[in-house]
Every structure is written in C-alpha cells, then in structure tokens.
N, C-alpha and C positions, 0 to 999 in steps of 0.2 A: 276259673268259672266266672261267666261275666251276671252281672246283677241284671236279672229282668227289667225291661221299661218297665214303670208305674203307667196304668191303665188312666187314662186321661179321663177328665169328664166329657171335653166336649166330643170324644168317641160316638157317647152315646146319641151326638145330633148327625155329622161328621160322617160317621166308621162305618153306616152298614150300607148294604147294598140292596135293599126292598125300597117301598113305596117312600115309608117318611125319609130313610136316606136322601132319596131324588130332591125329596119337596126343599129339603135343608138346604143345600149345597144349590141346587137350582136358582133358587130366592136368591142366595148370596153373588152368584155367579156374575149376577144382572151389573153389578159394579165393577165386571171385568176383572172380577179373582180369577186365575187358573186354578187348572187340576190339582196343580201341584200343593197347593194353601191346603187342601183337606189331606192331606196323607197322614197325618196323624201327629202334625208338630203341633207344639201347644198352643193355645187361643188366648192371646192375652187383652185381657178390657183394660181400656184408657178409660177410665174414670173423669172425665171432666167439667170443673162447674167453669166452664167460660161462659161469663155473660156481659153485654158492656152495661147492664145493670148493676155489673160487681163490677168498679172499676179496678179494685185490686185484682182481679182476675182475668182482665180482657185483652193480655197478651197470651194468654193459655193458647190460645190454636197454633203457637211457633213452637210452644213447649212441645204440646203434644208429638207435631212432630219429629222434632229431637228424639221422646221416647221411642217412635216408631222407629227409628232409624237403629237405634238398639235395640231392640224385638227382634229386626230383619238378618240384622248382623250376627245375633244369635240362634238365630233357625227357629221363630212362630211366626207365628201370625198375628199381628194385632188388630184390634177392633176396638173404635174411639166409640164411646157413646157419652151422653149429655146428661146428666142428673142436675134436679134444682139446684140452684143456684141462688144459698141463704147469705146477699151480700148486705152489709153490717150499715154502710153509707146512706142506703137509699130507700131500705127495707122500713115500711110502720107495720104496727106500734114499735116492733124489735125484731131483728131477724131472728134473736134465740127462740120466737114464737114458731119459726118456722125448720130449728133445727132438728127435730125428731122428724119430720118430713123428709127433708131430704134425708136422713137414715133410712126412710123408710124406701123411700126410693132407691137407693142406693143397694139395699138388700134385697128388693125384690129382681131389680134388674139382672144382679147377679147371680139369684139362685135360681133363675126362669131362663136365662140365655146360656149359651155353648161359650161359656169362660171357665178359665181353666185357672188360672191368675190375675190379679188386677194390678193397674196402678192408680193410685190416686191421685188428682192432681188437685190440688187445697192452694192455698192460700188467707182469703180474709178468714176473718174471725171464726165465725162457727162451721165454715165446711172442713176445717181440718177433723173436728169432734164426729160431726155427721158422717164425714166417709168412712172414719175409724170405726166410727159405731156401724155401722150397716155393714160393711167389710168384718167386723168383727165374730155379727152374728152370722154371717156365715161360715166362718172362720176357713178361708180358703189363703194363698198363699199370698200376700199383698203386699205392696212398696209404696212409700210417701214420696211424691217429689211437691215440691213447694214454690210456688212462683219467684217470691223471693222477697226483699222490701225495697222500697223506693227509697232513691240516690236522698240525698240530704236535703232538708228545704233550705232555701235561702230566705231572709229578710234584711236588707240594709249591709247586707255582705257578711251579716251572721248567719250560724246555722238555725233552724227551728225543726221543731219535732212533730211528724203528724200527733193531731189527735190536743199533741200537750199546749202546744202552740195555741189551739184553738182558745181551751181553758183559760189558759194564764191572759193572752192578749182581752178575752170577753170581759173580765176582771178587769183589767186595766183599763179597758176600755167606760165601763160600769163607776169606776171609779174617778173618772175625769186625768186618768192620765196619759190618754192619748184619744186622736179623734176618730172619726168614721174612715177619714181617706188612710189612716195609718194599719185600722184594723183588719179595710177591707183588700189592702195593698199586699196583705199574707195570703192572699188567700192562691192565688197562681204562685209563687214562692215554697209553698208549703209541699204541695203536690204535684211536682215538676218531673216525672219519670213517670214511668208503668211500676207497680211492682204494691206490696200492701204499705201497712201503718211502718215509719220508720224508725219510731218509740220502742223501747222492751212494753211496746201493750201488746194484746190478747192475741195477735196476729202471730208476732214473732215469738210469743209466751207460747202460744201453743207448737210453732214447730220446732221450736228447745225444746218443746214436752215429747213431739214426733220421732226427735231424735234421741234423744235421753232415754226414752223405749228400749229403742233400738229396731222402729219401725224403718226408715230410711237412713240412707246410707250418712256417712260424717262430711260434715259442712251444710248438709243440706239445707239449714237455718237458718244459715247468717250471709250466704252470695248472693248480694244486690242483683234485683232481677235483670237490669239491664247488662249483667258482667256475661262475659261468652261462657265463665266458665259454670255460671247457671244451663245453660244447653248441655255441656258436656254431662255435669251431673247428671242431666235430662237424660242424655244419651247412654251412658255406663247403669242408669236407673234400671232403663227398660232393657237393657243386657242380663242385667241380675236376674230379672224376675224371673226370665226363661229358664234359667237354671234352677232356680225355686220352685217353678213348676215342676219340674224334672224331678228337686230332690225331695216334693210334698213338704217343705219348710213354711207351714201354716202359721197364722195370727197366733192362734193359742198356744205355740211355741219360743215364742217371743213376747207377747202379754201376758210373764205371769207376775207373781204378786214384784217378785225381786227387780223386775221391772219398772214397776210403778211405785215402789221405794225408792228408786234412784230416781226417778223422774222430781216426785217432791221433794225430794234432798236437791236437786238440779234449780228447779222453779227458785228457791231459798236463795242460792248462790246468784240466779240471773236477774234477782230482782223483779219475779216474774208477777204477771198479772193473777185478781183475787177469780178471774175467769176458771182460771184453771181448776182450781179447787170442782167446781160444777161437772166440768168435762170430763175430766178423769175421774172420776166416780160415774161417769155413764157409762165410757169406754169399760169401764173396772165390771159395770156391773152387764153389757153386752158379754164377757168374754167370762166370765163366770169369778172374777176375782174378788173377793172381799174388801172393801175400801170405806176407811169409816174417816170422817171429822178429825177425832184423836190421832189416825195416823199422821195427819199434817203438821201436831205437834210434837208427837214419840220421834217421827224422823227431822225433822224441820227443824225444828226449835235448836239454836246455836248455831246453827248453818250462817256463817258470812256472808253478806252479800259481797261479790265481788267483780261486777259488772256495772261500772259506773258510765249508766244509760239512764236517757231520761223515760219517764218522768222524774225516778226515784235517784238519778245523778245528772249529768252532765252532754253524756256523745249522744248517736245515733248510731244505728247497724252499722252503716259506713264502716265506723270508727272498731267496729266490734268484730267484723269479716276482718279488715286487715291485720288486728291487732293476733287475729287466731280461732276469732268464731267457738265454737262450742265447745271442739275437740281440746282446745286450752284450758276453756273452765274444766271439763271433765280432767284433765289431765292432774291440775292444781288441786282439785278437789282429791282425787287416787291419791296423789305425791303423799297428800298429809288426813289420808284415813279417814275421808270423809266423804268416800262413796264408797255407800252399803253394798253394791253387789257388784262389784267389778267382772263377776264371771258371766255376767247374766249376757243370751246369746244377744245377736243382732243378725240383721235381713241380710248381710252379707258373709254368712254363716261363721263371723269370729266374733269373739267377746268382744263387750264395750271396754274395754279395759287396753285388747291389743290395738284397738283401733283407735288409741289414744293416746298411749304410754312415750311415744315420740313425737308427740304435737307438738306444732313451736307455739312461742308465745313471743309474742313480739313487742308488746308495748303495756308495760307495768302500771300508766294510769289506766287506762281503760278496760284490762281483766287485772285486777289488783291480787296483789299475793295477801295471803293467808295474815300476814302479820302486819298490815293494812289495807284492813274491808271497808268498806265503803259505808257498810252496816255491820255491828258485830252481830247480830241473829238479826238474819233476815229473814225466817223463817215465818208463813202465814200463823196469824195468831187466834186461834180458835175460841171463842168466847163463849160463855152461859150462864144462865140465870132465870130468872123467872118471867126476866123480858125477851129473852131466848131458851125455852128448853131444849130445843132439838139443834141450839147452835146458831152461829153468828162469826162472820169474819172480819177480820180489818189486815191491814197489808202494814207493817210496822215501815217500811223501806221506803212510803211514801206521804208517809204522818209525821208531824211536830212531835218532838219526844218528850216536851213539856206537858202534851194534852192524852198520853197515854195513860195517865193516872187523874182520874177528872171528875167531880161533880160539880152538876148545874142541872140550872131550872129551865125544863120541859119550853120548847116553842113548836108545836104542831101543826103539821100539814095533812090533810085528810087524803089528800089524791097530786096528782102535780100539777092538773089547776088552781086547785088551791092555793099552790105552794105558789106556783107565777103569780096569783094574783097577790097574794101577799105580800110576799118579798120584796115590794116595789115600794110598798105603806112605808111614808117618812114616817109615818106614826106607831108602826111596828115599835111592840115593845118588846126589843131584845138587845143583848150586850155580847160584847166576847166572850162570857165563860157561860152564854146560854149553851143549849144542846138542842139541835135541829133536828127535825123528826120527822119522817116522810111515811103513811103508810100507801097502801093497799097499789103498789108497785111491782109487786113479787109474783111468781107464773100463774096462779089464778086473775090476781088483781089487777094485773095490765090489762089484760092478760099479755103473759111472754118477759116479767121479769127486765123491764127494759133500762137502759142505762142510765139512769138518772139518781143514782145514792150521793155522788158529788155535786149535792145542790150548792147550785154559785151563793154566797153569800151575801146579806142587803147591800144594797150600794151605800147606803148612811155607817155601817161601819167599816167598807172599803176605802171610803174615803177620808177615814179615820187613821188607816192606816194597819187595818188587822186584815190578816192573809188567811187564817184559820179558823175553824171551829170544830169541835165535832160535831159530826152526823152521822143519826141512826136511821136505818130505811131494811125493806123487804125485798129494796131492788138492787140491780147489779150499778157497778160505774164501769167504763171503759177501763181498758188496762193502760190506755195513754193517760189516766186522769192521776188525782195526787189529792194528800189533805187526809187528816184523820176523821176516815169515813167507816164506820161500820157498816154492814153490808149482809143479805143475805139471810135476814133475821128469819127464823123457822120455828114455829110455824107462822108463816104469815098473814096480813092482817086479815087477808079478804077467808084467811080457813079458819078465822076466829083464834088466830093466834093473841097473846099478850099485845102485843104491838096496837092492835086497832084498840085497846083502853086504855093508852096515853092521852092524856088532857095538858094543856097550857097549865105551867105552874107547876105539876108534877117535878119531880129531882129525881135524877138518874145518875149512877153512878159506873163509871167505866173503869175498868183495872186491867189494862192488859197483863202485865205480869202474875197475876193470878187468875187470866182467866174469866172475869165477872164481868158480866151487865146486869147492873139490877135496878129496877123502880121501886122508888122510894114510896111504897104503898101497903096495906095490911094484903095476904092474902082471900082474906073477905072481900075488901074493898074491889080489888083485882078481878074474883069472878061475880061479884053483882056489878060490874060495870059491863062484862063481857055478856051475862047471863042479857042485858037491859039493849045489846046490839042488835040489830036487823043484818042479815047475809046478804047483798045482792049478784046478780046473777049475771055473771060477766061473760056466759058464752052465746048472748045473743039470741039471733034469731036459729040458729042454727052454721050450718057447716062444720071448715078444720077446726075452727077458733072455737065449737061447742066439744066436739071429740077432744080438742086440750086442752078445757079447763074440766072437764069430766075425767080427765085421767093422767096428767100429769102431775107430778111426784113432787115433794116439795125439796128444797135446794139441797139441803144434808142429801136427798138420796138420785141427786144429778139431774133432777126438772126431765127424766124422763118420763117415758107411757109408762104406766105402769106394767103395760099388757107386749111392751118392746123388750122391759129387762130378761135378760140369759141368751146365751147361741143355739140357734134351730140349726145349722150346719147347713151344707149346699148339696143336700141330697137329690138326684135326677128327677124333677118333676116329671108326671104321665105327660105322654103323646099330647099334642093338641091337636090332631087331623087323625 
C-alpha cells in the first residue's frame, strides 16, 4: 500500500484549472517558468535578507543560489523572495528596533504566497530571530542556512575579533595607549572577508542556538562563509527541505520545549552572547513554548564553558570550524551528561544526539574537554531584586570574577547622552569600585533596546590602569563586547521601572551567586522617588517606532509585540481576484 501525497498548499494557487488557476500560473510564467514547475512539486521560499546594507549578509545572492540548485535536484520549485533586512552594523537607533518587523514580514509573506516550505537565509544578528519568528508563526516546514562568519581579522600579523577588537583597541586608544593611526589601521584588518561577526557575539550565538534547535542541518554555524563547503551546506539545505515538504516535518515539531533546553544548555557551553536569552523567548513564545528567566539558570547553571572564543577567550570561528564546530561541543557535552534532550528531533529527520555521537574534535584548546573549561559555569546568570523585579542578566564568561560579588557607590547616566557627555569630565567623581548606571536604554526608552550596556569606562581611570567596572543598564551590549555588565534590567526605566530612581551616591549591591541586585534604599524611599518621575513619550510623532513603543513587551518576555506572541499557522488565505 503506498502512502498518499500530502496535499500541498501551494495546490491551492498552482492545481486548479478555472479562472484564478490561469491568473497564478500566467503571472509566474512571465519569468519563463514552464508547465512543468506547476504540476504539483513543492514551492519552496528562499527567504533572503541580502542587502549591501547588512554587510554580513551581501554575499546572500551566491548562497541563494546554491540553495536553488538543491531544490532543483530534488524535484520543487524554488522561489527567492526578499524580506527586511534588520542589519546590526548600520541600522539606528538598533536594528532590534526593527526585529519584529521583519518577523512580521517574513510571516505575512509566507502565509499570503503559494510556499509550501521555506528556507531561511540569516546571518547578522537579529535576522536569524526574525525569520525564526515569522517562520515559526506560521509553523510550516522551514530550514536555516546561515551565511557563515568572516575569515579572521588581522592587525600586525595577529588575529583580532569583529566587534571585540573594536572595544578593547577604543580603550586603549582612550587610554593613551596607542594612537589614531594604530586604532584606525584595524579597521580594514578586522573585516577582511564576506561573512558576519567572527567573535562567539550574537551572530554566531544565535546560529549555535539555530542549530542546537535543531533548526538546520550540523556545521551549519561555524563554516566560514567564504569555505566552498558553506555552498554545499547551501546545496544539501535546499535538498532537505523538499523532502520536509513532502514529509509535513513542520517548526513546531522541532521547537518544542526539549529543544530550547538544549539550546541554553548549548549557549552556556559556547560561551554565548546575553542576546540570546531575548531571542529565544520570542522564537519560544511565536511557537507556543513556555520559556521563562529561571530556565537559563535550572538548565544553565554549571554548564562549562568550553569554547575558548573571544570575547569571553582567546580564537575566532576560524579556529572553532576546524577544531569541529558545534557538532563537537554537542558531542562533549552527550559524552558526559550534559545535554538534556539528546533525542529531541532535528530538520534532517534524526536526533541531535545521532547527528553528533561521531563528531571529531580536533583540537583540545579551542573546544576544551569537560575537565578543563574555560569557565566552570558558564551558564547566563539571572539576577533580581528590587532594582530588577522582573529580572536582569549578566554573562559570567565575560566578567572579572572578583567584581561578581560587589558593592559600590551609584554614578548615573540618565540616557547615553548624558553618559558621552559625562564620561569625558576629568572631574567625574568616580573610582574603581563605583558602579555605572545607564538608564532609559531598554525597548521603550531607546526606543529598540540598543547596544550600549558596556559603557566604555572614563579615560582618568583607564589610564590608571583599571580595565573593569561594573555596569547596570536597561540596555543590551553586543555579544562581541566583555566586562561585568549587567543588562537587561526589567522593568525598564522609561516603563517606570526601579532603575529610573537611581541617583548618584546610591550603593548597589551585585551577587551573582545568589542571584541579587539590590539598591541600597528604604522601599518608601524607592516609590516616592518613582511616584515624583515624569514618563516621556518615546514613540514620537508617529509611525513603526510609535506601534513599538505601544506594544512591545519588556526583555523577560523577548521585546516582542505583544499582539505577535503565539502561531496563527499558514492557513489558505481567500482569493484575491
């Protein structure tokens, strides 16, 4: 008895023979498709955000067609189309202003057009979240392929790190220990290939998180975009998916929760960006999965770091593809009982567990074994208190471990002008065991949440000699950034959270290990200071930027719309003729 085809969707534009049939298939034809494209092979969407506005992204049009050529090979039809393109480099105030946008795009396009499966092609920071999310809510049958990261920077015949490089050299630089010609002589060095951030930041954080899913296929993460064998992935991608379409092998059969346990068990191990914590509770909460704050420390917590990448070590991608990319950390992690759901499926219909249990691993510094990590918990470390109720994160992997148990006296920044304009005062009065305080940063108050929680430190104690401080802020930092930063603080300042009734002088006291931030103030004190604030009204005169500060969610619940969370599915929209 043979198993009936699954009735396609794009049948429904495609399959008939009346008026709207004609109109479908006619329109299409104008590009010199034949007959034979409509006979009822599956439609698969090339998801693409190429833009040379995203420079991590504007090698995408070779990718794509790589993908095509595995579509073809498989018996569909592919169809590339273009969704925003929220690139991380170039994008103000923040592209994550504009990541639920392209979700949104990215959902409508697919539940409005004759696609049957997609793939997504991601790269920089927030379009890997956006396409997952929009893909998710419609939960049809989707694949990640990922541009990939860029070859290794060079400076002076060392390596340097996107992103990290920047950080550390503006420091040095701020600090008089090197000049203009030195600092600005990184800057071709640094970004010398196609491809995204070459740091474990948000880029490559998030497609370890893509694969750790078990969204796309293994390696996907870590093959430098200029390697050939990033095309092949390309090519075997778009082979997969046809079959997905075939076997109805949907999102929400691969994002469910056991999924998104190994993922922040995964993040811990790769050293990964505090980004993700955001993302994956959007993605969690499109596909209907529960994802709270506490999960990142019930599973997280004791997890090794052991991917020694900078920021939070030493290599770059490079060093992390050859050594065995992902499929090795996952494999080290199975070995010694330290991924939670080894069964849980993946996109190329076998567990993450078979698709790992023979990974090589090839070089002991740069995925380190279990019985020397790089970090003994690398796991993100969830904080609260009265200056965070609804939560706060800090990345322990790329913090001083002397400043994770800390009190000190309040120095406040009202917005990040302020903070510029400050910061520069000889006459700042602050020391090393101050605490830096950034508000109304965070998705109202940028608005968009933008990356600025690792504020650079004065240059009167850089040239002291001191590399650290802590810092509390509403806002996000780059996953290439470093330094004991808290992050994230919820509720934030601009929604009258704690945070906007910090004053100069205030003591604040950090405990990682238990968990705490707290201000050294009466709870009286705390709400006659908040009660005595004015709100201002950050979405303008109108537009996107008014729609997201009226309805996006605050960080604990993934900075999305409010009115985006849960799957609508990709039911046949009516006729439009």
């Amino acid at each position: 008895m043979t198993t009936p085809k699954r009735k396609l969707r794009s049948a429904e534009w495609f399959g008939t023979a009346d008026k709207n049939g004609f109109m479908y298939r006619s329109w299409m034809k104008n590009q010199g498709i034949p007959d034979h494209a409509f006979d009822g092979r599956p439609v698969i969407g090339i998801c693409n955000t190429w833009s040379e506005l995203t420079p991590c992204n504007a090698h995408f049009r070779k990718i794509a067609e790589h993908v095509k050529r595995g579509i073809y090979e498989a018996g569909g039809f592919p169809v590339e189309f273009p969704v925003f393109s929220n690139g991380e480099s170039n994008l103000r105030p923040t592209a994550m202003l504009t990541r639920n946008l392209a979700s949104m795009d990215v959902e409508e396009a697919i539940r409005g057009n004759p696609i049957d499966a997609v793939v997504l092609l991601v790269g920089c920071d927030k379009t890997t979240p956006a396409l997952l999310m929009g893909a998710a809510s419609c939960d049809v049958p989707a694949i990640v392929v990922t541009g990939g990261p860029m070859l290794n920077g060079k400076l002076d015949g060392k390596d340097i790190g996107s992103g990290t490089a920047v950080w550390r050299l503006h420091e040095s630089l701020k600090a008089g220990e090197i000049n203009e010609h030195q600092f600005f002589a990184a800057e071709a060095g640094m970004s010398r290939s196609a491809g995204t951030c070459n740091t474990m930041g948000t880029a490559s954080t998030m497609a370890c998180m893509a694969e750790s899913l078990g969204t796309s296929l293994p390696h996907n993460a870590a093959i430098p975009a200029v390697d050939s064998r990033r095309y092949v992935l390309a090519h075997m991608s778009g082979k997969r998916i046809v079959e997905m379409a075939h076997e109805g092998l949907t999102l929400s059969k691969i994002l469910t929760r056991e999924a998104f346990e190994n993922a922040i068990r995964t993040n811990a191990a790769i050293g990964g960006s505090t980004n993700a914590v955001i993302h994956l509770k959007a993605i969690a909460g499109r596909i209907g999965v529960q994802l709270d704050l506490e999960d990142w420390t019930r599973i997280g917590r004791g997890t090794p770091t052991l991917v020694d990448l900078q920021p939070s070590g030493r290599f770059l991608m490079e060093e992390f593809y050859y050594a065995g990319g992902l499929p090795a950390v996952l494999r080290r992690l199975g070995e010694n009982g330290l991924l939670p759901h080894p069964n849980a499926l993946t996109v190329n219909g076998k567990s993450l567990w078979d698709n790992v249990r023979e990974a090589p691993q090839y070089n002991d510094e740069v995925i380190r074994p279990i019985s020397n990590p790089l970090i003994a918990d690398g796991g993100i470390c969830i904080l609260r208190g009265n200056l965070a109720p609804r939560g706060a994160v800090l990345k322990p992997s790329a913090a001083s471990p002397e400043l994770l148990k800390h009190r000190g006296r309040a120095v406040v920044f009202e917005n990040l002008e302020h903070y510029k304009e400050r910061i520069v005062d000889e006459n700042l009065d602050i020391d090393a065991s101050c605490v830096m305080v950034l508000k109304n940063c965070g998705p109202k108050g940028y608005p968009g949440m933008a990356e600025v929680g690792n504020m650079g430190l004065p240059p009167k104690l850089l040239r002291q000699g001191v590399k650290d401080m802590v810092r509390i802020s509403d806002a996000r930092m780059s996953g290439t950034a470093y330094g004991t930063v808290v992050l994230h603080v919820a509720p934030e300042a601009a929604a009258g959270g704690p945070l906007a009734a910090v004053r100069d002088g205030d003591f604040i006291e950090l405990d990682c290990e238990n968990g705490r931030l707290h201000l050294d103030i009466s709870d009286q004190e705390l709400a006659a200071r908040l009660a005595a604030l004015a709100g201002a009204d950050n979405g303008g005169r109108g537009g996107y930027q008014r729609l997201y500060v009226d309805h996006v969610l605050q960080a604990d619940d993934g900075c999305d719309f409010d009115f985006l969370v849960g799957c609508r599915g990709a039911a046949v929209p009516r006729h439009s003729h």
